[in-house]
Each structure stands twice: as structure tokens, then as C-alpha cells.
N, C-alpha and C positions, 0 to 999 in steps of 0.2 A: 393581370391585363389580358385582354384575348386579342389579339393579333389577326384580323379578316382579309381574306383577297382584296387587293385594291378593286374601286370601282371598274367595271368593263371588263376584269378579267376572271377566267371560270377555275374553276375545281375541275376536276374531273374523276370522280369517283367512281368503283370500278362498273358500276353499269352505264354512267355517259362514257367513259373508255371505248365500250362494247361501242356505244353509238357513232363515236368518232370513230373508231377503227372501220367499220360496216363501210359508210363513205368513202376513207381514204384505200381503203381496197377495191371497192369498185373503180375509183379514179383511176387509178394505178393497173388493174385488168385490162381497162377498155383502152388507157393511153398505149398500154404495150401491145395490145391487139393493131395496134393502128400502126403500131412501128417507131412508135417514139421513144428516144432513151433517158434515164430518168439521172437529173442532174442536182447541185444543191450546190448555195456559197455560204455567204457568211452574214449572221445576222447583224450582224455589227458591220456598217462601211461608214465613206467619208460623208459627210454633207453634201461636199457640191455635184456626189454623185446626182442627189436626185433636186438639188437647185437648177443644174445645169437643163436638166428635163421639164421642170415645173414652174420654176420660179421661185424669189428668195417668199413668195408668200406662204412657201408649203411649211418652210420651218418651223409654224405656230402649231403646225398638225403631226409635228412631229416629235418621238422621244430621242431629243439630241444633246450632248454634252460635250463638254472638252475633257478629252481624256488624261490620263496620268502622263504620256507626251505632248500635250499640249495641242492634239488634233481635234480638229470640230469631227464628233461623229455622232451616227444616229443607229437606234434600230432601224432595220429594213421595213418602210410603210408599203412598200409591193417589189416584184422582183423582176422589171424588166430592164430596169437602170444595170444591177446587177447580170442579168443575162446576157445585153448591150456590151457590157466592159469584158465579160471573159470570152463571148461569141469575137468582139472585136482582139482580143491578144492572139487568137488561132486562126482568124477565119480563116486563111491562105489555107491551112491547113488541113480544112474540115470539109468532108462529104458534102455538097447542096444536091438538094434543099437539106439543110439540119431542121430535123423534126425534136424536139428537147422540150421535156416536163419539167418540173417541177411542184413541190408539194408543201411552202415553208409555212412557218408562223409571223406574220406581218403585225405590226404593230401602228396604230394614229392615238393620237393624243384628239380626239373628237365628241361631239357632244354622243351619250348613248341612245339610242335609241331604238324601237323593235327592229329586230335585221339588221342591229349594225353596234357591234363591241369595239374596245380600243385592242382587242386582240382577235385574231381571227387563222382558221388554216386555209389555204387557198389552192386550189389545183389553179397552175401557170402551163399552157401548151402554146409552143411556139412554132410555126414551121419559118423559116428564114434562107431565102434562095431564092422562089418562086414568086414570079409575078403574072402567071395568069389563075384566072378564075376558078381551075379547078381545085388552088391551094383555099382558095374561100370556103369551098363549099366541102375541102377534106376536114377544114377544121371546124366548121358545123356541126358537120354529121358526129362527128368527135365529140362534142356537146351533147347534142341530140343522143347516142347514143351510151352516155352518161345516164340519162335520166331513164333511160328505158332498161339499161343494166338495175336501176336503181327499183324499179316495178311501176316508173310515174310512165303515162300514155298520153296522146295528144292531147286529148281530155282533161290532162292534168298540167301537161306548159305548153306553152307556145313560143317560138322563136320569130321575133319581130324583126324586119330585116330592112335593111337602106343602104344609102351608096352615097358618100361624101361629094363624088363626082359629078352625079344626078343631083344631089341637093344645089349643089353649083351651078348648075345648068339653070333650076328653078329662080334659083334666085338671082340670074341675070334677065330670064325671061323676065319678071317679072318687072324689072328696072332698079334694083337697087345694088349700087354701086359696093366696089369690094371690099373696099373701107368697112361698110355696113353688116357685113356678112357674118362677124362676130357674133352682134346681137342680133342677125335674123338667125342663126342655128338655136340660140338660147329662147326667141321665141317661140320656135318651132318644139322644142323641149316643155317647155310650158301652156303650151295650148291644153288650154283645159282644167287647170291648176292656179292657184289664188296668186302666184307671182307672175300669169301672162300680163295683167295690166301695166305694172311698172315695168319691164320691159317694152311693151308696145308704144306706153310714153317716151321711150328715153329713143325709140327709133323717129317718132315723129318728132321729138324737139330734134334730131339729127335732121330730120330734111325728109324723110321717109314719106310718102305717096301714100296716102289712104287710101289710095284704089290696088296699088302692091302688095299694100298689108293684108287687105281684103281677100286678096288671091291668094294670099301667103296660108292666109287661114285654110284654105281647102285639101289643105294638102293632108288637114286627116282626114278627110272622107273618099280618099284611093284606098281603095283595098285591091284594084286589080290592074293589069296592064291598060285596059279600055280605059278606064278611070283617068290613068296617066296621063294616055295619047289627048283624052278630053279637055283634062282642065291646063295641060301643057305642053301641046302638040311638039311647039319646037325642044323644049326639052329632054322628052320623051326617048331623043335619038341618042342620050347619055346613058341612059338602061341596058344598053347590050352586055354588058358587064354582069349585071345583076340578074335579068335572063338567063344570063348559062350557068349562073350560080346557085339558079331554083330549078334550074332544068337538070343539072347536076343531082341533085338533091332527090327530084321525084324520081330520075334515073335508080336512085340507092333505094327506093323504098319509103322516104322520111320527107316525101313534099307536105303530107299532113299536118305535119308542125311545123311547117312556115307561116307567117303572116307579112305581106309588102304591108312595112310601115314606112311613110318618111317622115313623121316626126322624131326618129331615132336617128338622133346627130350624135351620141357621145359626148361627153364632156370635154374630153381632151383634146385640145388643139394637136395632136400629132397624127389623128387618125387621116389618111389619102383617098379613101376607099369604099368599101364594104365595110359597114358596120353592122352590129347585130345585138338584141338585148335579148335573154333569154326569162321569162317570165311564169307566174304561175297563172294557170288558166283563168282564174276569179280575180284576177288584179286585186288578193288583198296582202301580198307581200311585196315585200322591195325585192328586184335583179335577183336572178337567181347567177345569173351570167353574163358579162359584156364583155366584146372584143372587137376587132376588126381589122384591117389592112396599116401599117405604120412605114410605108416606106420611105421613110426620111427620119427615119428614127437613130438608128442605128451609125448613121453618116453624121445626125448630129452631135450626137456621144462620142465623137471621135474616133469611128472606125469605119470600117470599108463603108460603100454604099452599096445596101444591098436589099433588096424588097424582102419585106416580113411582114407577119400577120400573127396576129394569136388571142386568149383570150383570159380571162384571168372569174371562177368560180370559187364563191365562197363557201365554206362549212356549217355558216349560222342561218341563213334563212333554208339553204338546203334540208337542214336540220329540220327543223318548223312544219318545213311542205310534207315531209316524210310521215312526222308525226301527225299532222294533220290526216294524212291521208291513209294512216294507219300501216305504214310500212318500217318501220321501226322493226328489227331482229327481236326476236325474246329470247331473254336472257339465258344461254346456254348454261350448261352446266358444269361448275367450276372442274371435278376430277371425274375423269370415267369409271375409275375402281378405286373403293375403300376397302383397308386391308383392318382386320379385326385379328388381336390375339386373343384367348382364351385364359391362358396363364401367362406370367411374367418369362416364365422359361420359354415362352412358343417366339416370346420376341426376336430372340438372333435372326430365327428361317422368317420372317416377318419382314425385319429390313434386310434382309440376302434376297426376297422375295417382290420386295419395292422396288431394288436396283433392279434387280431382272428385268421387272414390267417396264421401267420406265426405261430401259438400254433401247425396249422394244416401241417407243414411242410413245406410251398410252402415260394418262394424266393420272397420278398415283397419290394417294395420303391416307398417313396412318397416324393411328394416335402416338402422340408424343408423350403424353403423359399414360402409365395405363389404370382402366377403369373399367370396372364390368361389361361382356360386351352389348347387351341391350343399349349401354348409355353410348359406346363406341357406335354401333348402328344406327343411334339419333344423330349423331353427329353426321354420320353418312349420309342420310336427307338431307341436313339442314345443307350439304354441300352440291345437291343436286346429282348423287352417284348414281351411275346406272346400277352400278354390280357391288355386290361385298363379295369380299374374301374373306372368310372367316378359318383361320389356323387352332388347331386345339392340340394334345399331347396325341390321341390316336391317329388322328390325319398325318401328324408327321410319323409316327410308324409307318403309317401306308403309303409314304411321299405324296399324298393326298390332301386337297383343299377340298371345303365345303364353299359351292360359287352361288351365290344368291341373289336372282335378279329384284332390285330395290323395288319393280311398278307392279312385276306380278304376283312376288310373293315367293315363285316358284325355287326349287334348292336341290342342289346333287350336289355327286363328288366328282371329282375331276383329279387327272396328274395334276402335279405341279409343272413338270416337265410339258405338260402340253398345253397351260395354261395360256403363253401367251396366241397359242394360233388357235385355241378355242375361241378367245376372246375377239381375235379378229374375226372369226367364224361369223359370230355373232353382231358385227358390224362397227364395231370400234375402229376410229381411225388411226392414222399415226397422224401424232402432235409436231413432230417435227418438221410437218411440209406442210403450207399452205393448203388448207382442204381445194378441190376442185368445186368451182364455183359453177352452177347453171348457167349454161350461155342462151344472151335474151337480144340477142342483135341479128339473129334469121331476122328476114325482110322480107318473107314469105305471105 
């Protein structure tokens, strides 16, 4: 019987590794760049962690059990319920604003679909303390500059932006009472999409103005502040918030990838604020990105009250755009030096020779079994080596290796003893530190 990954969830074999790795490193550069520190819980919590946040209807989406103590628990479907609970056991305690990543594996039990598995990695950035404007537009930019670590350019996403606040404003202007406001955010979500009509009905069997709705509808043809002031003068005065949070932004360098949207409401009834969805430039993928302001989040969960924002990016449609757009890494190369013995006897200074290199950092493999060296040197390709080292009975008389660059061909002799800082000579890095990454966030 052969035994397959269940549905929605991946393999990772070692070149999608390569691919997931490439992601969660630029996450993880540009988060620390920004000053955030990086935190992690447990995949496994209680239930009513996140009933308490959603509602008991999320259960169905999710993977949960009663454990061998008899607790309802679930994997973790996202990680701010989790953030909420250990931000709330410390707060008294902690630095504000707490700037805190996060990097886990989330799990929903959901239909699959393009851009969206029942497993997922997800970079979580939260800043929590801060309640004005400029904590919006630090954690945009944080986004934004995600994608430009990543080599994607305005040309390639755009960050759609809105303000729960101003949506509020609109939608009193218009006349419809708060009651109602539920399903005008869901309309405003679906404008332009085959499930705006059955919402639009379900506002007018509520009592909803056909001339409110009317006006409801224009609210995607703003693209600008004029636009605003136009179609909703009195409203218009709830935008100051959102103003200094693209004036923030064109301040950094990064207004080019804004877009004012206000059909971007969020899903989640907890957002207060500034919301944002990050997107790819040809709207033919799902969210690259969505977040916004939560401050009543956190006070709901039972702990302090305290204004937060943040946003939560996944790894599968990021994935997609990357490939799409041809910026996928090529598959480096597994060892930097293959070491070749010549006779069975050259083996001992062979592996006394392996530990040497690799004490000194560099990615080392030799044959384990031995076999002429010709065949040892194809193996040396097939492993992507830069260099062979090839060992014989006369090199070790002379404490001497024969170094062979695998691209040009080219072959000398060298110490043994000076092998390893030849090697860096020649551009080898050491494997035990994170290579230094090109920085792509000049705003020049």
C-alpha cells in the first residue's frame, strides 16, 4: 500500500525547501530590520482560545480533538489568539509598543483551493501599544518592504488601503443604520463579484434605501482624496487618520504602492481601523497580505486593553507570484568541495582532510564507498561541487593536494595546510553563518 500526503498538505522536497527557505529568510531580515523580535507558541492550544475570537462556527474549520486529558483542543488556524494570551500573561511587564513576529505553520480544515491549502507558513507582525497613525503605516511599510526584499516592484503588488472609521462615517452618511452595517461592509467586499446580489437583497428585504445602496456602490470609483471629498463630503472629515498614514508612507519612499480602496473592509469583525490588503498587481491571485488596527482585541481575550495592529502573510500564493514572476532562487549547490581519493590508502588524510574543511565552515563530501576517481568526480557534478580535491600517494609525500576547479577545468597543487584559506581566497563562504543578504529597502 503506498501511503500519500493527505489532501492540502505538501512534501517539501529538497528544492521546494530551498523555496520555503528563500521566503522565510527574507521575512525574518526585513522583520529584524524593522526592530521586531521573533517569538513562537504552541501548535497545539485550547479551543475556546479561538471560539472566544470567532465564534463556535470556526470549529468546522478547524483541526480539533479531545485530547488524552479530556481537553477540547485544536491545531493553531492563525496566531493572534495565541499572541493575545502570552502578550496578555506579561503585558505589565513588557516594553510598549511590543513590535513581535512570528513565523508558524497554521492549519484549517477548508475547501482547497488556488492560493489556499489546509496547511500554510505565515509571517504574523504585530506592533501592540501604539495607537496613532504612524504604528499603521510602520507596519505597511514592513509589508511593502517584504515584497521589495523579495525583488517584486510596484508594478508587481499593490497595497489597497481603508479605514474601518471612514467606512463608518460612509455608511451613516448614507442613512443606513448600525444595525445594518454588517452587511453593508460584506457588500462593499463584494462589489463586483457574483455574490454582490444576494447580499444587496438581504439589505433591502432589511429596510435598506435604494438610493443608499446606490451611493454605497461608488465607493469603488475613489481612487483619490477629491473622489472622497465628492461623492461624501461629510464623511470625508473621518480620513485624517488615513492621510497621515499615506503621507507617512510617501514620507518613506513606498506611496507608489498604495492604492485608496474602500472596498477593503476585512472580514473580521475585530478590525477598529486601518485596514489593508496586499495584492498582486494583475488581480489574478488571492491576498498576498491582510491586516489592520484590532484595538479591542486583546481586551477581548481577556487581557489588558491595549491598541494593536498587525498583519498576517502567507507562503502559498507568495510562492505563485514569485514563480510567476521569475524570481525563484536556482538551486544552489549542495557541497562546495568534493574530496577524491586515488587509492584506498590516501583515505585516512582524506577524512582528517573533510574535518579540517568542514571545522573551517565549507560544505564537504567524499566518497563513502571507494571507486575510481573519474567515477568519484561524476559524482562531484552530479552534487553541484565547485572544487575537487583530489588526494593521491605522491600529494601526500608532498603535503600536497591537487585542487580542481569543476567549471573551468583548470588544476594545481596546493598545501594541504593552506588549503582552507585558499579556498576562501577563491570565494567560498563559510556555511555556518547566514550568507549576508543584498539589502533592497534603499528608498533612493
Amino acid at each position: 500500500m503506498q501511503i500519500k500526503a493527505l489532501p492540502g498538505f505538501r512534501d517539501f522536497y529538497p528544492e521546494d525547501f530551498a523555496y520555503r527557505r528563500h521566503i522565510l529568510e527574507a521575512w525574518r531580515r526585513v522583520a529584524l530590520r524593522y526592530g521586531f523580535e521573533e517569538y513562537d507558541g504552541p501548535p497545539l492550544e485550547q479551543v475556546d482560545l479561538y471560539t472566544v475570537k470567532s465564534g463556535e462556527e470556526i470549529v468546522t474549520q478547524l483541526y480539533a480533538f479531545t485530547d488524552k486529558g479530556g481537553r477540547e483542543v485544536a491545531l493553531r488556524p492563525e496566531m493572534t489568539p495565541t499572541l493575545a494570551r502570552m502578550v496578555s500573561a506579561r503585558a505589565r511587564g513588557l516594553k510598549k509598543p511590543i513590535r513581535w513576529f512570528s513565523m508558524p505553520q497554521l492549519f484549517r480544515y477548508e475547501r482547497q483551493q488556488r492560493g489556499r491549502l489546509r496547511e500554510h507558513f505565515q509571517l504574523n507582525c504585530d506592533l501592540i501599544g501604539e495607537a496613532g497613525p504612524a504604528g499603521d503605516a510602520e507596519i505597511i511599510a514592513l509589508a511593502v518592504d517584504i515584497m521589495r526584499e523579495l525583488g517584486l516592484t510596484s508594478g508587481d503588488v499593490r497595497v489597497r488601503l481603508s479605514d474601518r472609521r471612514l467606512l463608518n462615517a460612509v455608511l451613516g452618511e448614507v442613512g443606513l443604520p448600525e444595525g445594518q452595517h454588517g452587511l453593508a461592509y460584506q457588500l462593499l467586499d463584494k462589489l463586483g463579484r457574483g455574490e454582490y446580489g444576494k447580499v444587496k437583497e438581504a439589505l433591502e428585504e432589511g429596510g435598506a434605501p435604494p438610493d443608499a445602496l446606490a451611493r454605497l456602490e461608488k465607493v469603488r470609483e475613489i481612487r483619490d482624496w477629491d473622489g472622497l471629498s465628492d461623492a461624501f463630503p461629510a464623511a470625508a472629515n473621518a480620513a485624517d487618520p488615513l492621510r497621515q498614514v499615506v503621507g507617512t508612507l510617501e514620507a518613506m519612499g513606498l506611496g507608489e504602492f498604495v492604492d485608496l480602496d474602500l472596498t477593503i473592509v476585512r472580514g473580521l469583525a475585530y478590525y477598529t481601523g486601518v485596514v489593508f490588503e496586499l495584492f498582486d498587481a494583475r488581480g489574478e491571485l488571492r491576498a498576498i497580505c491582510g491586516g489592520g488596527r484590532y484595538d479591542h482585541l486583546l481586551e477581548a481575550l481577556g487581557g489588558d486593553a491595549l491598541p494593536a495592529l498587525g498583519f498576517g502573510m502567507g507562503d502559498v500564493v507568495l510562492l505563485e507570484l514569485l514563480r510567476e514572476r521569475g524570481l525563484l532562487p536556482q538551486a544552489s549547490p549542495q557541497v562546495d568541495v568534493f574530496l577524491a581519493a586515488v587509492t584506498p590508502e590516501d583515505l585516512p588524510e582524506v577524512l582528517g582532510l573533510a574535518h579540517l574543511l568542514r571545522d573551517h565552515g565549507f560544505r564537504v563530501e567524499y566518497p563513502l564507498t571507494m571507486t575510481g576517481v573519474g567515477k568519484q568526480l561524476g559524482l562531484a557534478n552530479s552534487r553541484g561541487a565547485r572544487y575537487a580535491v583530489v588526494l593521491g600517494p605522491e600529494d601526500r609525500k608532498r603535503g600536497e593536494v591537487q585542487l580542481k576547479d569543476l567549471g573551468s577545468g583548470e588544476q594545481r597543487s596546493v598545501s594541504q595546510a593552506e588549503l582552507p584559506k585558499i579556498l576562501r581566497g577563491m570565494g567560498l563562504e563559510d556555511s555556518r553563518a547566514p550568507s549576508p543578504q543584498p539589502s533592497q529597502t534603499s528608498h533612493g
